[in-house]
C-alpha positions in Angstrom: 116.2 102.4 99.8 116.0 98.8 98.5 116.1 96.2 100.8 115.0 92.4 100.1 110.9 92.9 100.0 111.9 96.2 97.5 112.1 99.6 97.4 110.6 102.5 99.7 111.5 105.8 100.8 113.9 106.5 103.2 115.2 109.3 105.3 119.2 110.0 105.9 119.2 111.3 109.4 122.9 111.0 110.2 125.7 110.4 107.6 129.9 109.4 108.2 132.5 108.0 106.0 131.5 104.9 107.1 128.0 104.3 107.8 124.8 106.0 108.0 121.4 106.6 110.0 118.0 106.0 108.1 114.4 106.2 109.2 112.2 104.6 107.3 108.7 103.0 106.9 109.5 99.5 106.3 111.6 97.7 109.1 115.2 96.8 108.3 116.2 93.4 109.4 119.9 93.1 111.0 122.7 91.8 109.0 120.6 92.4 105.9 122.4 94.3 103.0 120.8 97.5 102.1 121.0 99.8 99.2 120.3 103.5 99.2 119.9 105.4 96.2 120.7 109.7 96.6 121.2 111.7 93.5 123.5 109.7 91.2 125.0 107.9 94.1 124.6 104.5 95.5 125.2 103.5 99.0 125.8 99.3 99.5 125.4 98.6 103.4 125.0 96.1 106.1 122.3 96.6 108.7 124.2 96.5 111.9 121.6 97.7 113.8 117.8 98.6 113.7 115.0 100.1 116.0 111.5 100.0 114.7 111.8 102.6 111.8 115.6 103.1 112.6 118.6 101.6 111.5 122.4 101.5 111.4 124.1 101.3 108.5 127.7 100.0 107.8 128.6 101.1 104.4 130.8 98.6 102.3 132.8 101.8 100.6 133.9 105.1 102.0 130.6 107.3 102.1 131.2 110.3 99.8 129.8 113.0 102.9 130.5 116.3 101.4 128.6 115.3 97.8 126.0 114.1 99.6 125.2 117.0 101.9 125.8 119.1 98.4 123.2 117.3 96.4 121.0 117.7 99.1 120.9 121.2 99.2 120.5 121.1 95.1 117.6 122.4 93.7 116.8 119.0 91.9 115.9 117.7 95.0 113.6 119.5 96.3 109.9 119.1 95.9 107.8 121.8 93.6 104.2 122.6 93.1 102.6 121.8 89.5 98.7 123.1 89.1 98.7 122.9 93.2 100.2 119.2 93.0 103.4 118.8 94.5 106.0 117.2 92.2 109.3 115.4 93.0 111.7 116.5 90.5 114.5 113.1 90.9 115.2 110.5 88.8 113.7 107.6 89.5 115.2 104.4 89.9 114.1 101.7 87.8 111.9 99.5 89.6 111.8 95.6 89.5 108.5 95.6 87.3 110.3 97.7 84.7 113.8 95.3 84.9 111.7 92.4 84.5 109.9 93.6 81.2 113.3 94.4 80.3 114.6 90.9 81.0 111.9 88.9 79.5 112.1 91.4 76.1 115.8 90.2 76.0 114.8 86.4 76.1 112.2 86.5 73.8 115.0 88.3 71.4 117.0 85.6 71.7 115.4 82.9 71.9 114.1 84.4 68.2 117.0 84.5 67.0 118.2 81.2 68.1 114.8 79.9 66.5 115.9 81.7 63.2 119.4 80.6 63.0 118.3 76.7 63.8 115.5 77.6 61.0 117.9 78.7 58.6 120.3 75.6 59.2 117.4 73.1 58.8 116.4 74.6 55.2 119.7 74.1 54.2 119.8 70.8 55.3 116.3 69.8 53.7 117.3 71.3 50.5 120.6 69.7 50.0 118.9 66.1 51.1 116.1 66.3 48.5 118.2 68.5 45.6 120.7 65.3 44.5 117.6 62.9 44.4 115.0 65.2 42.8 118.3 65.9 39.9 118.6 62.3 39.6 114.8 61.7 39.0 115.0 64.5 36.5 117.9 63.5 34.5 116.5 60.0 34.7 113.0 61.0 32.9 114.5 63.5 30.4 114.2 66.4 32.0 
């Protein structure tokens, strides 16, 4: 579940076409937009309600029930024991550390790219304002 201070874990307790139920550690604030990641599916909702850990969600788009309630059941989801350790076997979603790396990897490739293109341009212009003199200083002294 992502809501404005970032992600966490969250716990579908109910689920319609049109909203759902959650219980989770950090409070949800009413009328805050909350997004809720299960499986491959994401969940956009308003919080029309919330109770301590609870809250009521009104989802922005029909709430696929039946895949939901499937992929819940799926083996994927579940958690299983590595060396004793247990071990959540889900994708995880990118987190905003990662997306910022990402971001900042994007603007340093452009901006070195820009810086290589103006570089390029600025030779050019160099050579062609000191070639015509420099021939003309040459020609002038034998050359």
């Amino acid at each position: 579940m992502r809501t404005d201070s970032g992600w966490s874990d969250a716990c579908i307790l109910n689920i319609s076409s049109r909203g759902l139920l959650v219980r989770s550690r950090r409070p949800a604030v009413s009328g805050s937009v909350i997004e809720l990641r299960h499986g491959d599916y994401a969940i956009v909702g308003r919080v029309v309600w919330s109770d301590g850990a609870h809250a009521g969600l009104q989802a922005e788009e029909r709430v696929p029930v039946e895949q939901i309630l499937l992929l819940s059941q799926a083996p994927s989801l579940q958690l299983t024991a590595v060396n004793g350790r247990p071990v959540e076997r889900r994708k995880r979603p990118r987190s905003h550390e990662d997306n910022r790396v990402r971001g900042r990897l994007f603007e340093f490739s452009a901006v070195a790219i820009l810086a290589a293109v103006v570089a390029g341009f600025a030779f050019d212009l160099v050579h062609d304002a000191l070639s015509r003199p420099l021939q003309q200083v040459q020609a002038a002294l034998g050359g």
